[in-house]
C-alpha positions as CSV (number, residue, x, y, z in Angstrom):
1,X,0.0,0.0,0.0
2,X,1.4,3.3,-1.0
3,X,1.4,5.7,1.5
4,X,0.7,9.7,1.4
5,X,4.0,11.3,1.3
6,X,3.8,15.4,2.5
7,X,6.3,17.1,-0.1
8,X,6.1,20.6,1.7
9,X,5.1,22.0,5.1
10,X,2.3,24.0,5.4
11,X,2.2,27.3,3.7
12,X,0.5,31.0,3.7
13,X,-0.8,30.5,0.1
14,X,-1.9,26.4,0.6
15,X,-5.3,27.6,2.0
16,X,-5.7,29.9,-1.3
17,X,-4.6,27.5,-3.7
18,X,-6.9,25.0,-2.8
19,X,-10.2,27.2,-2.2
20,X,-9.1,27.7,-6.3
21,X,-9.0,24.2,-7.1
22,X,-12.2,24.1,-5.6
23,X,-13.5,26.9,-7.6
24,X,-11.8,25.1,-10.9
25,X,-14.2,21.9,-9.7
26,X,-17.4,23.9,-9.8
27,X,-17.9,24.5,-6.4
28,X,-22.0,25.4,-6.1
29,X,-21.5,27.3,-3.3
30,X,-19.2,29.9,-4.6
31,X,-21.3,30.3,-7.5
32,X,-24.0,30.9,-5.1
33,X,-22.4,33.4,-3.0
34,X,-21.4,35.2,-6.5
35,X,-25.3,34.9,-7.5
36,X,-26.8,36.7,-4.4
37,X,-26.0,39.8,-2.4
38,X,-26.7,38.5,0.9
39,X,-26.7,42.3,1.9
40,X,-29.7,42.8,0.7
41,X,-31.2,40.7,3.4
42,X,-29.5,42.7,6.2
43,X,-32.1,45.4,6.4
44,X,-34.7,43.1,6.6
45,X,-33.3,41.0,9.8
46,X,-32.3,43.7,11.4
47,X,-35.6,45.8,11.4
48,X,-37.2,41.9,12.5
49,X,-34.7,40.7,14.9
50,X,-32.7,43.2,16.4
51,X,-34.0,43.3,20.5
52,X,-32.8,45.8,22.8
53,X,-30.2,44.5,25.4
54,X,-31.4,44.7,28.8
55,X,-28.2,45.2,30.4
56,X,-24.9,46.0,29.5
57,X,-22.7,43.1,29.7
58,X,-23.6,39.9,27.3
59,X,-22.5,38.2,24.1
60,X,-23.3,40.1,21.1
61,X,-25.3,38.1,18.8
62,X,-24.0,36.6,16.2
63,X,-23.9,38.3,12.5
64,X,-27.6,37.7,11.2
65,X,-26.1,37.5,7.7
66,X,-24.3,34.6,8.2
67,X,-26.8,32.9,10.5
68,X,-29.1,33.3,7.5
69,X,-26.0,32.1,5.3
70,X,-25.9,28.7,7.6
71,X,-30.0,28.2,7.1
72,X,-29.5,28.5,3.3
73,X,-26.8,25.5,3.6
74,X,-28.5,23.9,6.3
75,X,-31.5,23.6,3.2
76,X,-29.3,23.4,0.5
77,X,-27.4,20.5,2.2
78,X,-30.1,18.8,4.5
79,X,-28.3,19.3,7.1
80,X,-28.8,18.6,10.6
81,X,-28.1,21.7,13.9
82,X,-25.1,18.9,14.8
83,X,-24.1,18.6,11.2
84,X,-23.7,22.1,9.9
85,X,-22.1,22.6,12.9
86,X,-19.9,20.2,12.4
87,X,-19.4,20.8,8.7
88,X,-18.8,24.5,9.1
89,X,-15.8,23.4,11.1
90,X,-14.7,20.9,8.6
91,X,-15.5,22.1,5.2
92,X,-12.9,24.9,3.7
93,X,-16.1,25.2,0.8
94,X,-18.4,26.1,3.9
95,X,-16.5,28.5,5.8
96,X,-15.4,30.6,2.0
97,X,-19.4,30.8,1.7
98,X,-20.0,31.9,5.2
99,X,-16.6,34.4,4.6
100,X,-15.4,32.7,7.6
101,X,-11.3,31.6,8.5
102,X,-10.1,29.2,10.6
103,X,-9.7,31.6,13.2
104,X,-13.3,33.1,13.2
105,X,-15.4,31.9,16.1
106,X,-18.2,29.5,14.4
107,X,-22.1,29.1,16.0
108,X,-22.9,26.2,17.9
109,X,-26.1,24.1,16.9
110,X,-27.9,26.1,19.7
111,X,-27.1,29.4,18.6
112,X,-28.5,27.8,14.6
113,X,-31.8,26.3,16.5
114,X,-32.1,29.5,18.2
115,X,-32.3,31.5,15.1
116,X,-34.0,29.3,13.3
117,X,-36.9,29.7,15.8
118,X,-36.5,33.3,15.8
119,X,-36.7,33.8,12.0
120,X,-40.3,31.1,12.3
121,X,-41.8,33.0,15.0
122,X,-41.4,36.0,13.6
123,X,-42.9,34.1,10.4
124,X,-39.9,35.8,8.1
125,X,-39.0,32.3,7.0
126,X,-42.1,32.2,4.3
127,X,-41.2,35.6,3.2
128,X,-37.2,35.5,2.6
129,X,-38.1,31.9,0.9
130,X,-40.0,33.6,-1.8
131,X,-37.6,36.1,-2.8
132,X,-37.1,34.9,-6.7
133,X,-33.1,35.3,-6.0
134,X,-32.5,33.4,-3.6
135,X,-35.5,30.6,-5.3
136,X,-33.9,31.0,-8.7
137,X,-29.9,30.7,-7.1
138,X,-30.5,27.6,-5.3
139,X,-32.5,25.9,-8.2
140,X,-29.4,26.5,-10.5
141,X,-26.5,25.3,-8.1
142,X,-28.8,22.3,-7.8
């Protein structure tokens, strides 16, 4: 059995050069990222979600952007809270779509369930669904 042989030690470009094979390969979710302007959904979860903090002190809440970003994949994928998680952490493809780097602190499964709920009880989930873009984006990277 041949075994893998390293040839180099790890370098600053190595994460680059391979998020560009991965682009070479078709990945879907760069196209997608390239097919939407996320920012155009700020606005919109920020009028619906931002709450007032009742005392100083507290973790900031997390980007809503991105937890948006994670719902998308959590569809796009069929993902469990555990799995995109998990994935996040493991998946170079995952953390270039969610403009994240290794060093970036990544939500828990809670923190994606919480959300999740929030965006549902506020009944926004129906409404950012039926934006053609987003529709038309995921239909194509399909």
């Amino acid at each position: 059995m041949k075994r893998f042989k390293r040839h180099k030690v790890y370098g600053f470009w190595d994460q680059d050069i391979r998020l560009s094979k991965l682009s070479q390969l078709g990945d879907p979710l760069d196209k997608l990222n390239r097919g939407i302007d996320f920012e155009l959904f700020r606005s919109l979860l920020e009028e619906k979600l931002n709450k007032l903090s009742k005392a100083p002190g507290g973790r900031p809440p997390c980007d809503y952007v991105l937890m948006f970003k994670i719902l998308i994949l959590q569809r796009y994928c069929n993902l469990s809270d555990d799995q995109i998680e998990y994935q996040i952490n493991d998946r170079m493809s995952f953390m270039r779509f969610l403009e994240l780097t290794i060093a970036d602190d990544i939500p828990d499964s809670k923190t994606v369930w919480s959300f999740r709920e929030q965006i549902t009880d506020l009944s926004l989930e129906k409404g950012v669904w039926k934006i053609r873009s987003v529709k038309r984006a995921i239909k194509i990277n399909r």
